[in-house]
N, C-alpha and C positions, 0 to 999 in steps of 0.2 A: 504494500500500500504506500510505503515511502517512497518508493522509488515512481509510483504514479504520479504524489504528485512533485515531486524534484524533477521530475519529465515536463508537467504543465507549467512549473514555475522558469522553467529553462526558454522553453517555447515560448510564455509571453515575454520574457526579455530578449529574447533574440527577435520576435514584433515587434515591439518596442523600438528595440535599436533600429530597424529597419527602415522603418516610419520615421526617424527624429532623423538617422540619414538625409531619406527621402528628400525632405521637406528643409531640409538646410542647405540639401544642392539644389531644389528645383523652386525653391520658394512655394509658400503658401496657396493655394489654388486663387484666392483673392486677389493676392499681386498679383498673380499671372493674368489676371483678369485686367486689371489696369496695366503690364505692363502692355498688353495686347491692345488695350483701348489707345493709349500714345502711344502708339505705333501706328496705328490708324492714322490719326491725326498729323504724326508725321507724314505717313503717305498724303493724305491730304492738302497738306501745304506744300511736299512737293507738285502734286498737281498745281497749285495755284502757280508755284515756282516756274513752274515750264510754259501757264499762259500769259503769264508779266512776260516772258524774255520773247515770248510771241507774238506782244504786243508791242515790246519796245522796238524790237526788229521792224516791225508795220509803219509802226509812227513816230520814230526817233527819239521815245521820250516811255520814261514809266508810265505806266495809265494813273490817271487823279485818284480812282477808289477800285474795289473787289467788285461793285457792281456794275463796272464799265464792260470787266471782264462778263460777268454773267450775263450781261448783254447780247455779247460775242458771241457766248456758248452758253446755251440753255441748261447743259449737262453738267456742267462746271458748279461744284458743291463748295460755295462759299459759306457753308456754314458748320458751325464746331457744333457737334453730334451729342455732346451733354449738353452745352447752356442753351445751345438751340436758338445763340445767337454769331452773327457774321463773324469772322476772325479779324481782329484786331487789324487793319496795315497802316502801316506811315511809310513817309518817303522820308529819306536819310540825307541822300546827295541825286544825282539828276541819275547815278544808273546804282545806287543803293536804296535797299528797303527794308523793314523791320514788317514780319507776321507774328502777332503774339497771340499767344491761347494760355489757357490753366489747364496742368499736365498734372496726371495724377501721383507719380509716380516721378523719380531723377536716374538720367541715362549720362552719366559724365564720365564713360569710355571714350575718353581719343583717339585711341590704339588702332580702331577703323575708320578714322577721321580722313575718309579720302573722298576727291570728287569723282564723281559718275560719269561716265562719259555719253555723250549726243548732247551738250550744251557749251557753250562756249565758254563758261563760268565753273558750272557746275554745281550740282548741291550735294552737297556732303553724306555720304551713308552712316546710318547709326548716328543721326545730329544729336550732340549733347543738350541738354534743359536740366533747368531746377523744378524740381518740386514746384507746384501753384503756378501763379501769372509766370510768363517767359515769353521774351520776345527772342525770335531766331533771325540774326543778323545777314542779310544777302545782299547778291548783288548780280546782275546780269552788264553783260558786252554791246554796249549801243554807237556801231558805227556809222558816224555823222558824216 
């Protein structure tokens, strides 16, 4: 009978371990959930990324707002998927821009900090952000 249960007490700690493993390399299923939402959101603003340089190529100049683009293209998802309101842009310099949103979660690996290739600029894979409000610093190629 001891050895029953010194067998069940073996087995739930070898669970146990398993589980605390788990969840320490793969994070929480929660995180995962938000790291997967900003990630989204990053693909997102790269879309906006590649219709600003589309547009600046067109008409020599960043466009005024995100709704010039939505104009352009009906498809074009200028809106951030929790607040369910537009993403943040400003114009920085005549071919810099700032896209800000509130990221659930903080991605500040550099280590893959490289540009894409098909843009003359480029936007950076695995873009770093903080936690909450974060604006992501860009720039597109506008030759005059």
């Amino acid at each position: 009978m001891f050895k029953y249960y010194l067998f069940i007490v073996v087995i739930w700690i070898l669970s146990m371990t398993v589980l605390v493993v788990g969840f320490s390399m793969a994070g929480n299923p929660f995180d995962q959930k938000n790291v997967q939402a900003d990630r989204r959101k990053i693909e997102q603003i790269r879309m906006l990324y590649y219709a600003v340089g589309n547009y600046s190529r067109t008409n020599l100049k960043l466009p005024p707002s995100l709704s010039v683009l939505k104009q352009q293209d009906a498809s074009l998802n200028t809106t951030d998927p929790d607040t369910g309101s537009d993403f943040a842009y400003t114009i920085s310099s005549k071919n810099e821009f700032k896209i800000c949103t509130t990221f659930k979660t903080e991605f500040a690996d550099k280590s893959n900090l490289r540009k894409t290739s098909g843009s003359p600029v480029g936007f950076p894979e695995g873009y770093p952000h903080k936690r909450g409000n974060d604006c992501l610093p860009l720039s597109v190629q506008i030759n005059y």
